[in-house]
N, C-alpha and C positions, 0 to 999 in steps of 0.2 A: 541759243547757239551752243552746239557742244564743244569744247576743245579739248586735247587728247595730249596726253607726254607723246613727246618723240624718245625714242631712244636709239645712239649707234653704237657700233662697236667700231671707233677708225682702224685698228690694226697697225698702228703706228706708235704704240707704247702709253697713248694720253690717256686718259680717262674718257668712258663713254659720254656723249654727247645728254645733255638733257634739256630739252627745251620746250614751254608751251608753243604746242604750232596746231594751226587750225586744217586737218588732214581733210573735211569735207568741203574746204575753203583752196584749193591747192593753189589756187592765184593772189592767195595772201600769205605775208607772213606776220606773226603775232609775237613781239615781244615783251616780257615781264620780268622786270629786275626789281626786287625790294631792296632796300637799302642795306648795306652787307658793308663787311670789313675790307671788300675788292672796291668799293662805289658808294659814295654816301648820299648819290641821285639815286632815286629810283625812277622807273621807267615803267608804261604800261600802253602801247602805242600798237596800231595794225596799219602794215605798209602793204599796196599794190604792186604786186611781184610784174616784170616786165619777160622775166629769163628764170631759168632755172637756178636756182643756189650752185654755189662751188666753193671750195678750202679755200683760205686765208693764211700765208702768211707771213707776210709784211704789210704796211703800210704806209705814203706818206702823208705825213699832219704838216700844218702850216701854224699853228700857234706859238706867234713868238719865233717864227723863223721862215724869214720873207721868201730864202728858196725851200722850202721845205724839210722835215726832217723825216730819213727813213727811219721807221722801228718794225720792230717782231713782234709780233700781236699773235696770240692764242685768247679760246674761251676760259673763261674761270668758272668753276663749280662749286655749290657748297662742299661735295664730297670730301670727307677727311678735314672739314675746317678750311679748306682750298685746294685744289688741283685744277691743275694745265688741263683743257679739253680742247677738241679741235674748233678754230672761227671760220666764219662762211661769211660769204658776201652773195647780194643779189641783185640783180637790178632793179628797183623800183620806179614809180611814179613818185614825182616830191612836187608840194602846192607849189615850194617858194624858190625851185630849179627847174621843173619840169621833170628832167629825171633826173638820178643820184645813185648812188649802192648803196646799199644798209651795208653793212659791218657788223655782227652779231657772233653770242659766243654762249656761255652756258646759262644757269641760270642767276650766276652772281655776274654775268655782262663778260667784259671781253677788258684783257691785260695786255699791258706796253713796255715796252722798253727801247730805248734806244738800240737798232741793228747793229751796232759793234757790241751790245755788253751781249757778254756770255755765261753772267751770273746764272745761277739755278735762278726758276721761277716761284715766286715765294714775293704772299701780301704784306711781310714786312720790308722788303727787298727798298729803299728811298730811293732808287735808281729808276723801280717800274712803278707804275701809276695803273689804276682802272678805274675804267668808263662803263656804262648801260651796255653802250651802242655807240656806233660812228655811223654816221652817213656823209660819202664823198661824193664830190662831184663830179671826179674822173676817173675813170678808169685805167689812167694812166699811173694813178698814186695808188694802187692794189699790184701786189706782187703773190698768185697763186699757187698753189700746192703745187 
């Protein structure tokens, strides 16, 4: 199998995108995070795209908070030791939902924070946390570009 860097430029000020993605695969997406100072999980998984990818940015999580909690979710990058790049979400196929959205971001995975804080983004930040990857079950807890 070959897989290929993606590379974007968003035009929104973030750092360009960098992500393993499988380009002669176009109905899959391919994620790879090694274990980084954003995510002490690493990740190396291929989901069944349903739909096309699109920006991300918000989401709501349910961990420890039975209605939900909104936060502001961008990708994280090694670049510069960490930078903000743009997250995408897609719809995939999931064994253990049927379907779900990936949530995906650079190649150090994808940063949170709570939707009110307005701190700069930054991996020392104890306010914002990062993940690999999210995958939600609804579509309704993704707040789009």
């Amino acid at each position: 199998m070959l897989w290929n860097s993606f590379h974007s430029n968003n035009g929104d000020g973030t750092a360009p995108t960098r992500l393993a993605y499988a380009w002669h695969m176009a109905d899959y997406t391919y994620v790879e995070v090694e274990s980084n100072p954003n995510s002490a999980m690493s990740a190396s998984q291929v989901f069944h795209n349903i739909d096309s990818p699109f920006r991300v940015v918000q989401v709501r999580i349910f961990e420890g908070e039975p209605g939900g909690q909104l936060c502001a979710i961008v990708g994280w990058s090694s670049e510069n030791g960490g930078t903000a790049v743009a997250a995408h979400a897609v719809h995939i196929e999931d064994s253990s939902q049927g379907q779900a959205f990936l949530i995906y971001g650079g190649d150090w995975g994808v940063r949170l924070r709570p939707a009110e804080d307005k701190d700069a983004w930054a991996h020392e930040n104890g306010s914002q946390w990062g993940e690999p990857y999210l995958v939600l079950a609804d579509a309704e807890d993704i707040v789009s570009a």
